[in-house]
N, C-alpha and C positions, 0 to 999 in steps of 0.2 A: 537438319537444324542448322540454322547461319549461326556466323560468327558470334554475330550481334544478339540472338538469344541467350547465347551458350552464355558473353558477355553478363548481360541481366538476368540471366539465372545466379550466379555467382556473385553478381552484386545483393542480391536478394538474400542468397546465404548467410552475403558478411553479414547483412542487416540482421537478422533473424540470428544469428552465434548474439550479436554484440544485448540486440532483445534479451535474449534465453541470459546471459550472464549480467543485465540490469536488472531479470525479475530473480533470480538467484539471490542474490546481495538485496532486493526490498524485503524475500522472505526472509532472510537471513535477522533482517535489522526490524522483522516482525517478532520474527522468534524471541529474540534477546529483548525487543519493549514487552513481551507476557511473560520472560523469566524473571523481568526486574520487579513486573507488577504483584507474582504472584510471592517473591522474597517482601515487598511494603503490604502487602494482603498480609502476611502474616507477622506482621511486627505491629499490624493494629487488633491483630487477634489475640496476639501479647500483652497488649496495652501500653508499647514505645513508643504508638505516634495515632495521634485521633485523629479519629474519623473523617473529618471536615477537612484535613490540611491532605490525607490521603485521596480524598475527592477531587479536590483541588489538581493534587499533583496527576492522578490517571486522566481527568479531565486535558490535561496538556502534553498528555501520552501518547492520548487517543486522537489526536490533530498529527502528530506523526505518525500511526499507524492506517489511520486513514488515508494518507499522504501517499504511503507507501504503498498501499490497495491500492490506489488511483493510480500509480506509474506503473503496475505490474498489466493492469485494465488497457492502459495507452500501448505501450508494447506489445502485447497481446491481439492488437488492434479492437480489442473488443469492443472501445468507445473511442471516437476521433476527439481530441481536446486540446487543448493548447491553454497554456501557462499553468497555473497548478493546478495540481492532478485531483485536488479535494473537491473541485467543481463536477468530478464524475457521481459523487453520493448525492448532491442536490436535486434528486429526484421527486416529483409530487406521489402523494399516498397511492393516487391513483397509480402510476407507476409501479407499486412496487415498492419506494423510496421510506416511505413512513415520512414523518416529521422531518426532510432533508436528513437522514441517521446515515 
């Protein structure tokens, strides 16, 4: 094996370490947006905050946890994309995708 392989394997490593610890930190920052959801999930099952303003708020949760799907999909190389990572869910039905969800 040349120098030059040996080279681009190693570069491909770092790549692949710096991946593995971008999709670590999106699950991480998935985890803690369904710990938050499911502490206002039950504070409307209490009756300290209605309904609608709870929809509201997960409704602009879920634009960050989608976000975060999409960068772990990019890394992953699962899907090639460029700029924000929410344009990986824009899938048609036929796809798979449902309603762009």
């Amino acid at each position: 094996m040349s120098k030059t392989n040996i080279e681009a394997i190693d570069g491909e490593l770092n790549v692949t370490q710096y991946a593995r610890n971008q999709s670590k930190m999106a699950a991480i920052e998935i985890r803690d947006h369904l710990a938050k959801i499911d502490v206002v999930s039950g504070m409307v099952r209490d009756g300290l905050l209605e309904p609608e303003l709870y929809k509201d708020w997960v409704n602009r949760i879920k634009v960050e946890i989608k976000d975060a799907l999409g960068m772990i999909y990019a890394y992953l190389h699962l899907d090639e994309t460029t700029g924000h990572h929410d344009q990986i869910f824009g899938q048609s039905a036929s796809q798979g995708g449902g309603k762009g969800e």
